[in-house]
N, C-alpha and C positions, 0 to 999 in steps of 0.2 A: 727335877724329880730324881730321887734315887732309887731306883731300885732292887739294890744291892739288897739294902734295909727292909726286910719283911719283919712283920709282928709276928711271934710265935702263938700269940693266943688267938688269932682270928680263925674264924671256923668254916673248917674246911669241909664238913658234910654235904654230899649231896642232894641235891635237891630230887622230888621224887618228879621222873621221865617216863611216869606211865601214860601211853596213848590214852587219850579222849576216845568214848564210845560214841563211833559215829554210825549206831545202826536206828537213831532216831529218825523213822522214818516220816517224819512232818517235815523233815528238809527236802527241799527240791533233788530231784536226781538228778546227778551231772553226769555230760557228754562223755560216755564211752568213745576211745581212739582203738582203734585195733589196726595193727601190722601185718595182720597175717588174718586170710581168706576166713570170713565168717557167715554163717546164716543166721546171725543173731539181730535182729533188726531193734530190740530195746532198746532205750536211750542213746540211739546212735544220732547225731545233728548232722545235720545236711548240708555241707560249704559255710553255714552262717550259724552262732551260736542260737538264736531266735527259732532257726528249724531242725526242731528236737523234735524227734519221736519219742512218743511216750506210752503209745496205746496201739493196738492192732490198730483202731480207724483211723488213727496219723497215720500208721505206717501205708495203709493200703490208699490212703488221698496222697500221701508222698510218692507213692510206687507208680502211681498214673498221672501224675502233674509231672516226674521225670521222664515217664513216658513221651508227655505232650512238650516236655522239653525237647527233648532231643529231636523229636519232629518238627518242630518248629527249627531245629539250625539245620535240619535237611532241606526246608522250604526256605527260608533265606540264603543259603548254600547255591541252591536252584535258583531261584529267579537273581540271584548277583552275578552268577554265571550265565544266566542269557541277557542277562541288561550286558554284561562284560561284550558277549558275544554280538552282539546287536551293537552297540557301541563301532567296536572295532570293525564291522562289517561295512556302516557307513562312510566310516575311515576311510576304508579302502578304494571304495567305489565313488567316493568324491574328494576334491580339492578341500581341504582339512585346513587351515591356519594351526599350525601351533599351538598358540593359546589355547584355542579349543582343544588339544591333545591334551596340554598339561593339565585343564580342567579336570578332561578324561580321568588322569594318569594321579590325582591328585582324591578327585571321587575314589577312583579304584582302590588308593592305600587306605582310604577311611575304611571302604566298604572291606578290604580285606583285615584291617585290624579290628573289625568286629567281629570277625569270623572267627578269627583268629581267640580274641576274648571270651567267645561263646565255650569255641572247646573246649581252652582250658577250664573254662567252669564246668562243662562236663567231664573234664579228666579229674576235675577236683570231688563229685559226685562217687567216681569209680574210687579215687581214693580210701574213700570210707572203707574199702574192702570188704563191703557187704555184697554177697552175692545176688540176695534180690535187684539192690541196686543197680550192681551192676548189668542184670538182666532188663532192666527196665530200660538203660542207655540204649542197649543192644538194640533190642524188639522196637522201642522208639524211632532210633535211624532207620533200622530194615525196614519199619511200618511207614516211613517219611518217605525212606527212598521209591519203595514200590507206589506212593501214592503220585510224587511229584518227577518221578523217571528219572534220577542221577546216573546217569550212565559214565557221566563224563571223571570224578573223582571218589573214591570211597574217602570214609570220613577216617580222617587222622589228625594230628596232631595241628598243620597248618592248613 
């Protein structure tokens, strides 16, 4: 191909580059992302494209199903740490083989990579940058903790 060789007669007008009006609103509304702190709960989705808000009454069965999220990794949180503690107690107080440790110690990283998976879905929750959300994580763990006594760790990251 050469193409030194251009036609002088081919037609160089532009095509017209006017945006499509997309305020027909018979299309679904798509997942607002926001970066920066909002109180705007409409079309915000929740960690999965599927959990879109779309109505006050999603938002408020979202705002208490995150609730009972986060309560729920305060309770598994708890009872992984006294199965952990109870474990290692009987360790102590008796003649242990091995095996039975790495059983231990083996249970322990699954139990702790669940833990570990949980929050990040709840840090991916707080993502959203929605403030209800965020409040919902909050009052959720507070509401866990004081129910199931976490004394031992607050909730972070691992």
């Amino acid at each position: 191909m050469n193409f030194h060789h251009i036609s002088s007669d081919m037609d160089h007008s532009m095509p017209d580059h006017s945006m499509p009006d997309h305020s027909d609103h018979s299309m679904p509304a798509m997942c607002s992302m926001n970066m920066l702190f909002t109180w705007n709960y409409e079309n915000t989705c929740i960690v999965f494209k599927w959990w879109h808000i779309r109505s006050l009454a999603s938002f408020i069965m979202s705002f208490f199903l995150i609730i009972f999220i986060s309560m729920g990794y305060e309770f598994f949180r708890s009872k992984i740490t006294r199965w952990e503690s109870k474990q290692l107690l009987q360790f102590n107080n008796a003649n242990s083989d091995s095996s039975a440790f790495k059983q231990f110690k083996l249970k322990k990283s699954i139990l702790y990579g669940f833990q570990v998976g949980y929050s990040f879905m709840l840090m991916l929750v707080f993502m959203t940058y929605n403030g209800w959300l965020m409040l919902a994580v909050v009052f959720g763990a507070a509401l866990g903790n004081r129910i199931w006594d976490n004394s031992f760790n607050g909730m972070n990251c691992h």
